[in-house]
N, C-alpha and C positions, 0 to 999 in steps of 0.2 A: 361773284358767282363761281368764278374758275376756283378758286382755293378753297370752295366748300364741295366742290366735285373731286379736285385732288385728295380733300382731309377725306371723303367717303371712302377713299378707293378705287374709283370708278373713275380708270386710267384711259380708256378707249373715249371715254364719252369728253375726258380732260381734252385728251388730242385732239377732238374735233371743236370743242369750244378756241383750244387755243390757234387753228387753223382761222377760224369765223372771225376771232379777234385783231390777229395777222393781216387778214382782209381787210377789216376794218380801217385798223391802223394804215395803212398804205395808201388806201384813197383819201384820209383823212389827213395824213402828213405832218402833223406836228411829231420833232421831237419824246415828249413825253409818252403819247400814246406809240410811237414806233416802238420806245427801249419798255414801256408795259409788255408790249406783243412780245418783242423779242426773250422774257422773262417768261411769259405765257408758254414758249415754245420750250426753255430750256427745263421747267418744269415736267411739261408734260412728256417728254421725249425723254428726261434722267430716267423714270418708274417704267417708262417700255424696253430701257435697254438701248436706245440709240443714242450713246456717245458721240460717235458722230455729228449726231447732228446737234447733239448738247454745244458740244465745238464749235461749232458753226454759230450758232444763235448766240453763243457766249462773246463772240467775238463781233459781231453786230450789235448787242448790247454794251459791249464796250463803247463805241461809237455816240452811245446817250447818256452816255452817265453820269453829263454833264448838265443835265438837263435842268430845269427846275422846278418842272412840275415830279422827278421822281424822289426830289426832298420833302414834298406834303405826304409822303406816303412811309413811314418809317416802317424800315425790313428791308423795302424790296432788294436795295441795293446788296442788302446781306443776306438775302435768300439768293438770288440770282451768283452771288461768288460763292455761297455754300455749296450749293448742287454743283458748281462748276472746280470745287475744290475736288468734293468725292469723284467726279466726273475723271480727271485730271492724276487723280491716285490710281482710279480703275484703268484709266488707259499705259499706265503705264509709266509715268509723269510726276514723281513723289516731289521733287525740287517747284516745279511749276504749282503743284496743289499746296506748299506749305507755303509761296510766295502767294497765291489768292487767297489765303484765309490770312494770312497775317494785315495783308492789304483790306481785307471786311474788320479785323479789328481795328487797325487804325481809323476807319474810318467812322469806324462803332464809337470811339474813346474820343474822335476828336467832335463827334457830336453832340456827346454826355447826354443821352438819347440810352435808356435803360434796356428799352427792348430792343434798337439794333443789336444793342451790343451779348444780351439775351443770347438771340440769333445767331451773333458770330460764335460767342463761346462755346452753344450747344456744338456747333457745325466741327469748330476746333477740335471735342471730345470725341467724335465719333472719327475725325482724319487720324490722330493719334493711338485711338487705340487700333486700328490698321497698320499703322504705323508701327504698334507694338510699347509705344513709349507710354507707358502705363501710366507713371506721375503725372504727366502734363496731362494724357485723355482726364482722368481722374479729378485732378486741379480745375480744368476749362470745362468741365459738367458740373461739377459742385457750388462752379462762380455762377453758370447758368442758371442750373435751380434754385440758386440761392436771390439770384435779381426776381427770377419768375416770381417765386413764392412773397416778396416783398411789393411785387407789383402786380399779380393778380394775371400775370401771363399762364395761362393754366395750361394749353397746349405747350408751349416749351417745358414747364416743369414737368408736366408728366414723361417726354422727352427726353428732358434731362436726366431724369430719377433712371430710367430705364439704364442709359448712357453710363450714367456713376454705377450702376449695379454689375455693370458689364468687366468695367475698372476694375469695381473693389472685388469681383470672382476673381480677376486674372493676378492681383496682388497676395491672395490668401486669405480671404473674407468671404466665401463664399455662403454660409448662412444668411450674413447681413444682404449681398447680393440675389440672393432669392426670394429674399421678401421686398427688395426696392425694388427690383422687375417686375415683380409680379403687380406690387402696387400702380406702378407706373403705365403698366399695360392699363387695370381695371381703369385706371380712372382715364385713360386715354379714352377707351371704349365708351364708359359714360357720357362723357364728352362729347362722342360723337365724332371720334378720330378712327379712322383706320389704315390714313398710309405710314408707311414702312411696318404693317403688323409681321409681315413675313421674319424680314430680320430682326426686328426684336426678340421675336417667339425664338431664334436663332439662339439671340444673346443669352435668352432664358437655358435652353437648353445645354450652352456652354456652361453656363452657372451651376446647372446641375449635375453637369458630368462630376467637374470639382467638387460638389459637395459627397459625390461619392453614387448618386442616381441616375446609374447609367440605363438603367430598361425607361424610366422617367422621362431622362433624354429625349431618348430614339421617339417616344410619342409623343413629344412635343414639336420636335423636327416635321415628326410626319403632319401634323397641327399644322406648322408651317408651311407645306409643299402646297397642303391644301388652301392654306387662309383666301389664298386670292394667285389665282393662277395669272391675271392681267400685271401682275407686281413683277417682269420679270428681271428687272435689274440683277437680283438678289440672288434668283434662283442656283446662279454657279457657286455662290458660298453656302447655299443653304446645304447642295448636294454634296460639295468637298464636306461639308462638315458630319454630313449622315455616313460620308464615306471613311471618313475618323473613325467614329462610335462602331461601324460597324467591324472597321480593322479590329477595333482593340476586343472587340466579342468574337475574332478568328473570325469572320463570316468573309472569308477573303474573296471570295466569289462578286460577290457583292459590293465590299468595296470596291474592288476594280470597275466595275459596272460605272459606280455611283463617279469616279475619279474622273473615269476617258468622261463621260457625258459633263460632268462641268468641265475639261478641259474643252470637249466640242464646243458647248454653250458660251463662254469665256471669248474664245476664238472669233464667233461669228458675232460678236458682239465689240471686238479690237477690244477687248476689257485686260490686257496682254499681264497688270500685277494680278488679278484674279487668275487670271489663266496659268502664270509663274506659281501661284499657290496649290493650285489642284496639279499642277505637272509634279510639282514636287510631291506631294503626297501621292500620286501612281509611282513615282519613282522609286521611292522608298519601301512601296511594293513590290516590283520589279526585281528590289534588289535582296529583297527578302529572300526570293525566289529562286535566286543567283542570275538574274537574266541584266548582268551589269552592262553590257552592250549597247542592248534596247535602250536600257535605261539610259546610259550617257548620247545614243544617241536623238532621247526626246531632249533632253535636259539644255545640253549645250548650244545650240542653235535660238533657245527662247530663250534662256538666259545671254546669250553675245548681243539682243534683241536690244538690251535696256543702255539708256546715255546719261540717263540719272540715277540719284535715289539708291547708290550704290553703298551709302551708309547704314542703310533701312537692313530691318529682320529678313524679310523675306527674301531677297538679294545674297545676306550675308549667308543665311543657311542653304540657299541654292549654290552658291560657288563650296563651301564647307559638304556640301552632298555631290557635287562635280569631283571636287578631291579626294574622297574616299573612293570613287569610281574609278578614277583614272589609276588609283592604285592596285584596283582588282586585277586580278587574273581575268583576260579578253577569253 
């Protein structure tokens, strides 16, 4: 019942089943139903934005994984490291997220189990293209869809499809990208699916900037803000990204608006690479403006912030955006 309240959308009403289940689980004391609950919780608590407590549950969940009633259930294992992979990127964590998703594939490949491994690949594509490493997002969506479609997993494929359109925009494909988003959405919706509607409408919109549809964009984005207000994980990339579209239409007013508010949102969420992403792009407002000061000194303090993941895009063009500051005139 909980995963047809999560596919709805209907994230407030997830948290309280996955509370009731928690309960459950506790007086009832097996193993299996503890690491169920504890999967219940990381679920419902990744779609409100509480990493934290993702963390927490994730790490209790560790604790059952050994179980053997959660091998009659193929996924859980691989859901439960997916959300804890994006969890784990969001906070800040890129080494720690690319060791739990490699760990959901091992575990996907040593079961020869089509749909774990489904699961992991999808979850692989969307860490990666955060990540920026467009091949591999790309490669581990395409394996996705390609198992789904062969096995009739229709929620990951339309997932996946989305995923790979996201890829093939950010590679130079952006035609082909706007029609496997789009596809991908409709038939989610058919379906009967609507979580993660926010950021894919996201992905769509990035797609379309690329193909040259930028007024297109922007009310798609705005499509997004609205789809589901209880979706708030999302909401700091959706807003850095309206604050993109809106730089590059001059409406600099506005973006700055749209930047400080997901750096607020980011923030109170410890979502610290989300937050590094929207700092950087006020930054590079700031610096538009000549206000290099300000600018180095939002920058440098969240950036000395990170202990990993220092190979990753968004790191690399944070210190490459520190060093052009440092050589401004103060």
């Amino acid at each position: 019942m909980l995963s047809a309240v999560i596919l709805s959308g209907d994230y407030l009403r997830a948290a309280a089943l996955a509370d009731q289940i928690l309960d459950l689980a506790q007086r009832e004391g097996s193993n299996t139903s503890l690491g169920f609950a504890h999967l219940a919780q990381i679920a419902a608590r990744y779609y409100r934005g509480d990493l934290v407590g993702v963390e927490e549950h994730f790490a209790r969940f560790n604790e059952y994984l050994e179980a053997p009633g959660l091998n009659r259930f193929p996924g859980a294992t691989e859901i439960a490291l997916g959300y804890a992979t994006l969890s784990a990127w969001m906070s800040g964590h890129a080494d720690s997220a690319r060791q739990r998703i490699d760990f959901a594939i091992s575990v996907a490949l040593n079961s020869k189990n089509p749909y774990k491994l489904a699961h992991a690949r999808h979850f692989e594509g969307i860490l990666y293209l955060e990540l920026k490493d467009l091949q591999r997002a790309e490669a581990a969506a395409a394996q996705a869809m390609t198992l789904s479609a062969q096995h009739d997993f229709l929620y990951i494929r339309d997932e996946a499809r989305v995923v790979l359109g996201r890829a093939r925009a950010q590679l130079g494909h952006a035609d082909e990208a706007v029609s496997l988003i789009h596809q991908g959405l409709s038939d989610r919706i058919k379906n009967g699916s609507r979580a993660d509607i926010t950021f894919f409408l996201m992905f769509l919109a990035e797609a379309q900037v690329l193909h040259g549809d930028i007024d297109e964009a922007l009310m798609t984005i705005a499509r997004a803000l609205e789809a589901n207000p209880e979706e708030f994980i999302y909401r700091p990339l959706l807003l850095n990204c309206r604050g993109e579209l809106r730089r590059q239409l001059e409406q600099s007013d506005l973006a700055e608006d749209d930047f400080q508010a997901a750096v607020s949102l980011a923030k109170k969420m410890s979502a610290k690479a989300v937050e590094l992403r929207a700092a950087t792009s006020l930054v590079r407002l700031l610096q538009s403006r000549g206000a290099c000061a300000a600018a180095r000194d939002l920058l440098a303090p969240l950036s000395g912030w990170f202990t990993e993941g220092f190979d990753t895009a968004d790191l690399k063009d944070a210190k490459a955006l520190l060093e052009e500051l440092s050589n401004s005139p103060r």
